[in-house]
C-alpha positions as CSV (number, residue, x, y, z in Angstrom):
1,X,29.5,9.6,95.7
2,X,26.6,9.0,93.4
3,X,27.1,11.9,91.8
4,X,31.0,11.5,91.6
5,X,30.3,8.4,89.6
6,X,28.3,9.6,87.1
7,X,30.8,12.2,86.6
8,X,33.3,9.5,85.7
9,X,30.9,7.6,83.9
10,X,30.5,10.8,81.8
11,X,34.0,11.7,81.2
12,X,35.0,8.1,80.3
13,X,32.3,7.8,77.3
14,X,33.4,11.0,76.5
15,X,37.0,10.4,76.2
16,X,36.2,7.2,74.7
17,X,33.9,8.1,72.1
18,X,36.7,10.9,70.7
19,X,39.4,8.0,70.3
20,X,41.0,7.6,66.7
21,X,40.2,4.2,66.5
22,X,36.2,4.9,67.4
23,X,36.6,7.6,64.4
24,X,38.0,5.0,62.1
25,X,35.6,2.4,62.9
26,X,32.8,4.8,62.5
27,X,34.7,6.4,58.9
28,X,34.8,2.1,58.0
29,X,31.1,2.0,58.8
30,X,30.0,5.0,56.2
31,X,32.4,3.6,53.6
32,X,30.3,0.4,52.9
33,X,28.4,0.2,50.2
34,X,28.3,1.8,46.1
35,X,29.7,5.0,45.2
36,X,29.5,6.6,42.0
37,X,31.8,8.9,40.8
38,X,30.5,12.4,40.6
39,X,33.5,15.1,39.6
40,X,37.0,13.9,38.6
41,X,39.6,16.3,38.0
42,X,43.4,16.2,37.3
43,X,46.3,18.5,38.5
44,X,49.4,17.7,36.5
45,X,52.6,18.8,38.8
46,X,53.4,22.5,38.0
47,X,50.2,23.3,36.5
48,X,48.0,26.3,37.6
49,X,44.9,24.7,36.5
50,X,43.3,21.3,36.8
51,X,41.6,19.1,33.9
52,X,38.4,17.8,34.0
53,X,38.7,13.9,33.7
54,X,34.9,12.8,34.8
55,X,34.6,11.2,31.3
56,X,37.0,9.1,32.1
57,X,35.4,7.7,35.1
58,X,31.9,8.3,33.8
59,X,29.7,5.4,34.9
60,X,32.3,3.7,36.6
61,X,30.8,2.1,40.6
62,X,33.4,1.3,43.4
63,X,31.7,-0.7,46.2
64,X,33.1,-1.4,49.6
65,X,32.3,-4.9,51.6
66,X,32.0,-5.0,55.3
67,X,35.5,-7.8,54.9
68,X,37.3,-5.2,53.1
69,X,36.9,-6.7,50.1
70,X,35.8,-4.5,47.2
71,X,35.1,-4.1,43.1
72,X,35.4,-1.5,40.7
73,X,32.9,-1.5,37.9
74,X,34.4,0.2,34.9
75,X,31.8,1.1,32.5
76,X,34.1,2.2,29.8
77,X,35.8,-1.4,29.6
78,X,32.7,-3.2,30.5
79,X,34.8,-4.9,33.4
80,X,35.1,-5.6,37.1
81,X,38.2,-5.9,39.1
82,X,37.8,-7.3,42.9
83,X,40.2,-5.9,45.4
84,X,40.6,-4.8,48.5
85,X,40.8,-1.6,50.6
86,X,41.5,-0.3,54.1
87,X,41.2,2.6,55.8
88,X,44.1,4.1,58.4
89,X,44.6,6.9,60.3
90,X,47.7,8.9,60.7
91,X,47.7,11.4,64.0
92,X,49.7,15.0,63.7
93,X,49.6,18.2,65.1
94,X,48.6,21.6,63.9
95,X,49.3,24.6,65.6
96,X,49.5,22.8,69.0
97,X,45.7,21.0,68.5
98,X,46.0,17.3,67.5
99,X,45.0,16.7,64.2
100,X,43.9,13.1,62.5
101,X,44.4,12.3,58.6
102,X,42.3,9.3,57.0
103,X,43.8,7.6,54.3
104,X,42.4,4.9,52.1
105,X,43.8,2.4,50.0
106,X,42.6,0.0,47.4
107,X,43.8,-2.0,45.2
108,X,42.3,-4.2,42.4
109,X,43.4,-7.3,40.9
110,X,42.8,-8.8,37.0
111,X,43.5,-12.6,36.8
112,X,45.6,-12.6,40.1
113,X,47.7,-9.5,39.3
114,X,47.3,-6.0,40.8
115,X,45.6,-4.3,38.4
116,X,45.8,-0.6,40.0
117,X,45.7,0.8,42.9
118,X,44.7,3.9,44.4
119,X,46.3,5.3,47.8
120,X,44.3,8.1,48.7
121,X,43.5,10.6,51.4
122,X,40.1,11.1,52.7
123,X,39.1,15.0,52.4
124,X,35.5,14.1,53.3
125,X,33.4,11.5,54.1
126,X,30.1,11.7,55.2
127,X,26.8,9.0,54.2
128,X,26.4,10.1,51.0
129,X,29.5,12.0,49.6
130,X,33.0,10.6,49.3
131,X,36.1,12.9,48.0
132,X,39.6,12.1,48.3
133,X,42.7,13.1,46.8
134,X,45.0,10.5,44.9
135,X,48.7,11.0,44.1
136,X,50.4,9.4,40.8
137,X,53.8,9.9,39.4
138,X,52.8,13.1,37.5
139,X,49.8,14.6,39.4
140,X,47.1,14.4,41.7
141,X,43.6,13.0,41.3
142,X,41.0,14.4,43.0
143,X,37.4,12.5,43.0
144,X,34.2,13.2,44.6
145,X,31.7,10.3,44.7
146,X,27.9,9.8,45.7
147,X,26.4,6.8,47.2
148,X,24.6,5.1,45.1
């Protein structure tokens, strides 16, 4: 009996702790605070080769709030936009195993108006390196930022 219990016990953290929403939570957690950009490149649609854009983004800070508020620090324009993000999940399969996407999307305001906005997909996330990929009308983005 005793041991049937602890079986359960087992089994149920273990099922619990592998949940999508336990993943999210824990993805939300290692998103708060500074990141600087690190590498930004550009793939035009059709291209074979991508540009390096880091000077744009050069200096430039996102930081994430706990109440999914955020800013963006550009250094080039010697502004701040506030915003917000979020972070969702999207669950598919691949080959028959399950499979879960991350996406996160901001979006920053100047004087009440949506400034830009960046809907992204998280390639990596860990506590100190950030990359995702972001789609525009004519290309993709693809950053890779440090905490700061």
């Amino acid at each position: 009996m005793k041991r049937t219990i602890i079986i359960a016990l087992a089994a149920f953290f273990l099922l619990s702790g592998c949940s999508a929403e336990y993943q999210l939570e824990r993805r939300e957690d290692k998103l708060i605070g500074a990141w600087a950009f690190d590498k930004a490149y550009y793939n035009e649609d059709g291209a074979i080769f991508r540009d390096n854009v880091i000077r744009e983004f050069d200096g430039d800070i996102i930081e994430f709030f706990s109440d999914f508020s955020c800013v963006y620090d550009d250094y080039s324009l010697r502004s701040a936009f506030w915003g917000d993000w979020t972070l969702n999940y999207e669950r598919g399969y691949f080959d028959d195993e399950p499979d879960i996407d991350f996406f996160l999307d901001m979006t920053f305001f100047d004087r009440g108006r949506v400034a830009f906005s960046y809907f992204s997909s998280v390639t990596l996330l860990t506590n100190n390196r950030l990359h995702i990929r972001v789609h525009d009308r004519r290309g993709v983005y693809t950053f890779k930022l440090r905490r700061i």
